[in-house]
N, C-alpha and C positions, 0 to 999 in steps of 0.2 A: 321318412322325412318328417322334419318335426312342422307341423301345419299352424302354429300358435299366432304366426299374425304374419298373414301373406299381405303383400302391396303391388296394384297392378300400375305397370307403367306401359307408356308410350310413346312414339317419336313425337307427340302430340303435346305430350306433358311432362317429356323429360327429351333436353337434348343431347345427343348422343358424346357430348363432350365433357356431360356434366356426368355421365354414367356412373364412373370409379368415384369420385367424392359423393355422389350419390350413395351408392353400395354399402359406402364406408361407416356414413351416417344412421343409416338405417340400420345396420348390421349392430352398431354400437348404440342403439338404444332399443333392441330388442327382435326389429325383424327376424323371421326365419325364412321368407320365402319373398321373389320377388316372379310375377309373374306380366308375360308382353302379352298385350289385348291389344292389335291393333284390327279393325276392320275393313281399312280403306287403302292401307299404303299397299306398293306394289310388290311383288315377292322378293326382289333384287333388294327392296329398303329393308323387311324384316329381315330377311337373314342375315344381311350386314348388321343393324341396329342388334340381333339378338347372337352375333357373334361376340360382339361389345359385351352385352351383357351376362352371356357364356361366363366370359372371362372374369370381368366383374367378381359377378355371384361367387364364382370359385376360388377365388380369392379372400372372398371375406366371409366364407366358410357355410353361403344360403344359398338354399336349393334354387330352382331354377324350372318353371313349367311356361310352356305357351299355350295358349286360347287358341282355341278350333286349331287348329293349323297343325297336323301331324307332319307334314314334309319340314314344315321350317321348325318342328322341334328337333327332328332328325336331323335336318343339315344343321343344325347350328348346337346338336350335342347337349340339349335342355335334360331336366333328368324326368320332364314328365309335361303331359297336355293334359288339360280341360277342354271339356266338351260335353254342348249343349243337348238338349230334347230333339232337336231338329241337325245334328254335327253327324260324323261319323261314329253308328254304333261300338259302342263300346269292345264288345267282342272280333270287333272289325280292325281297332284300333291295337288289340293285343294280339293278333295274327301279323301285321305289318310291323307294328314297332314291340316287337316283346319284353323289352327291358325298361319300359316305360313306366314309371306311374302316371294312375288313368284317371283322371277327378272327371264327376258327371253334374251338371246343374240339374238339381228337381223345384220344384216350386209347391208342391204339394203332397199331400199320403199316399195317393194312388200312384203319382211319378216316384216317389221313395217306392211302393212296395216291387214296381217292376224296376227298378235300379237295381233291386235286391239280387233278381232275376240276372242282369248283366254282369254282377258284381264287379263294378269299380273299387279303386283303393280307397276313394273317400266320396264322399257328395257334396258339392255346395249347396245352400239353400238359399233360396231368396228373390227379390229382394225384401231384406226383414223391414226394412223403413223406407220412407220416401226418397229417391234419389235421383238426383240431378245431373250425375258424371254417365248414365248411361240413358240413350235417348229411348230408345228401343225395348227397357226393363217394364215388367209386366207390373201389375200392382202389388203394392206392399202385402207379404203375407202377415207380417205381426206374429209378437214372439209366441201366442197362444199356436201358431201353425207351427212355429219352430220347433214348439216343446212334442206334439204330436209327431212332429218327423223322427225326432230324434227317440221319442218313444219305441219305433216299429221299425226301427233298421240296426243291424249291429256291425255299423261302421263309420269310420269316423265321420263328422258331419263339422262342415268349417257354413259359419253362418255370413252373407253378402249382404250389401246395400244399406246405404245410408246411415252405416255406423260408423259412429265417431264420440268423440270425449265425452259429451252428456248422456250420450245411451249404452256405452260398452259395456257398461255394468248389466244392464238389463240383460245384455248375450251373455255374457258369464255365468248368470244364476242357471244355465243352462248344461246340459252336459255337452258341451259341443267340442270339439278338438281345436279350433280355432277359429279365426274371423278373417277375410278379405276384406281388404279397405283402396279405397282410390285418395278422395279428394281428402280424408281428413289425414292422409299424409302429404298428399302431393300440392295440398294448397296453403302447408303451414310453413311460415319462413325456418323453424326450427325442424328439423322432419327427423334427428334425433329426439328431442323431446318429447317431440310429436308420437312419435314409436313407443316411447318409453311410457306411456301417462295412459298407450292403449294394451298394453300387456294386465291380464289378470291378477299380479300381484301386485300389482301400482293405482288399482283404483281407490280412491281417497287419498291419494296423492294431489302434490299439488304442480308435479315436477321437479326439474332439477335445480 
């Protein structure tokens, strides 16, 4: 799966009617991945909400993972979950769902070196910068912890949190595979341009 710029949504912040023009958009200014982070809705909402976005994604040719929730990636045919320090072990996750790809949040070296241990398909790090779209985010690691994670693990590493248009350059100087983002697509009226202005070869760009 190509991880170059995953975007997380929710019945929260995208409604399920706007899905497909959604998908569309993003897809065509550079998204690769769109991934459901919902916390609070009830199982009957995501897995309708993440049937929708099944379809979506595979349509407009991006992959598709869900947060925590290995049943509703399974029922709803995602091509992979994330999961956290405190979710479903990793190895737990690849006995139940085998054909999954398995992304694991660390926050730090010592959580990179036993991530190593479970080996997942890729790591999130973070959050690299202050963010506002998760309440519950630990404090910012800063790219000096980013660089060290990505020093001591040999997989891919997608960097999180409060990156957007003034700072993505700073993730990039990075070896990282790619970046999750929330608000700095989901709260810009253009969320093609918005995509496009956060991909790697477009910074000093001014847009379209």
């Amino acid at each position: 799966m190509d991880l170059t710029l995953q975007v997380l949504v929710s019945p929260d912040n995208l409604a399920m009617d706007q899905i497909p023009g959604f998908c569309t958009a993003i897809a065509r200014g550079g998204a690769t991945v769109v991934q459901l982070r919902s916390k609070t809705d009830p199982l009957r909402v995501m897995i309708r909400y993440g049937q929708e976005l099944r379809e979506a994604t595979r349509n407009e040719g991006l992959g598709f993972i869900v947060n925590d929730r290995v049943d509703v990636a399974l029922a709803v045919k995602a091509d992979g979950v994330h999961v956290g320090q405190d979710d479903m072990p990793v190895p737990l996750v690849r006995a139940i769902a085998p054909n999954l790809l398995v992304g694991l949040s660390v926050s730090n070296v010592e959580e990179a070196h036993a991530a190593q241990a479970e080996n997942p398909d890729y790591i999130g790090v973070g959050p690299v910068f202050p963010t506002f779209s998760k309440i519950d985010a630990n404090a910012p690691v800063g790219v000096d912890q980013l660089a060290k994670i990505c020093a001591v693990v040999d997989m891919p590493v997608v960097a999180i949190g409060g990156i957007g248009r003034l700072n993505v350059s700073q993730v990039w100087g990075y070896p990282v595979a790619g970046i999750a983002v929330i608000s700095a697509v989901m709260s810009a009226e253009d969320k093609e341009n918005a995509c496009y202005l956060l991909r790697p070869e477009n910074q000093g760009l001014m847009g379209r």
